[in-house]
C-alpha positions in Angstrom: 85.6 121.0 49.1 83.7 123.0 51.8 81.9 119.9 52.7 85.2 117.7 53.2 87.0 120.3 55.4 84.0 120.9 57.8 83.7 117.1 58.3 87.1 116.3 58.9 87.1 119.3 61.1 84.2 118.5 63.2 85.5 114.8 63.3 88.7 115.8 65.1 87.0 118.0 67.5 85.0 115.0 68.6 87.9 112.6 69.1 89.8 115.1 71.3 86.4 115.4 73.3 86.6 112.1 73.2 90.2 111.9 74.0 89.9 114.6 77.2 87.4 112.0 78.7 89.9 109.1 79.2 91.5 110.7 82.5 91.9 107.5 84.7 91.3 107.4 88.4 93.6 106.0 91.3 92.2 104.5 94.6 94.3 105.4 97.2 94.1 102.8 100.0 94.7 103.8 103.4 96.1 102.2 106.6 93.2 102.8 108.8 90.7 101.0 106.0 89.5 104.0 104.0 89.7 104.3 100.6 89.8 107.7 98.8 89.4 107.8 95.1 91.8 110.6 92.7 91.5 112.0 89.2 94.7 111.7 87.7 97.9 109.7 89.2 99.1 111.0 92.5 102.2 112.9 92.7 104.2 112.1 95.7 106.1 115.0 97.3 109.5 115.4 98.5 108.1 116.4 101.9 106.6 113.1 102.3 102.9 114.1 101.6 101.0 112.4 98.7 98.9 115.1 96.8 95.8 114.3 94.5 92.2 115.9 93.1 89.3 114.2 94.8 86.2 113.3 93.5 84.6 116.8 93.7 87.9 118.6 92.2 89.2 119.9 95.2 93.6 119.4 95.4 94.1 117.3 99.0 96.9 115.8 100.4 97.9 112.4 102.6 101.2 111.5 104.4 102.6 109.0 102.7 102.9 107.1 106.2 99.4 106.6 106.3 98.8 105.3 102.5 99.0 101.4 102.6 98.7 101.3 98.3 98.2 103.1 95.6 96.1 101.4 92.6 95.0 102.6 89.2 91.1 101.7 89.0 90.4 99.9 85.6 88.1 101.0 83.2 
């Protein structure tokens, strides 16, 4: 019985590993050519600013005037 519940249990802490993982990624594409890539979806601000979490995990922020697109990268 032992056995059973310490399996199950480590089997769901691997899947939500697992599931934590999955965070998809945006590429924000710029009017001047650049391209900056998010982690997470972008939220877009009532004050006309786009803000996202770069590569490195540090919250910026665009004017939405100067973002041509917005595109989820596939995995």
């Amino acid at each position: 019985m032992k056995k059973i519940f310490l399996t199950t249990f480590a089997a769901i802490v691997a899947l939500s590993v697992l599931t934590g993982c999955t965070r998809t990624s945006y590429a924000i594409h710029t009017n001047d050519g650049r391209t900056i890539i998010s982690d997470g979806k972008p939220k877009e601000s009532s004050t006309g600013l786009i803000g996202y979490t770069d590569a490195n995990g540090v919250k910026q922020q665009i004017n939405r005037q100067d973002v041509k697109e917005v595109s989820e990268i596939p995995h």
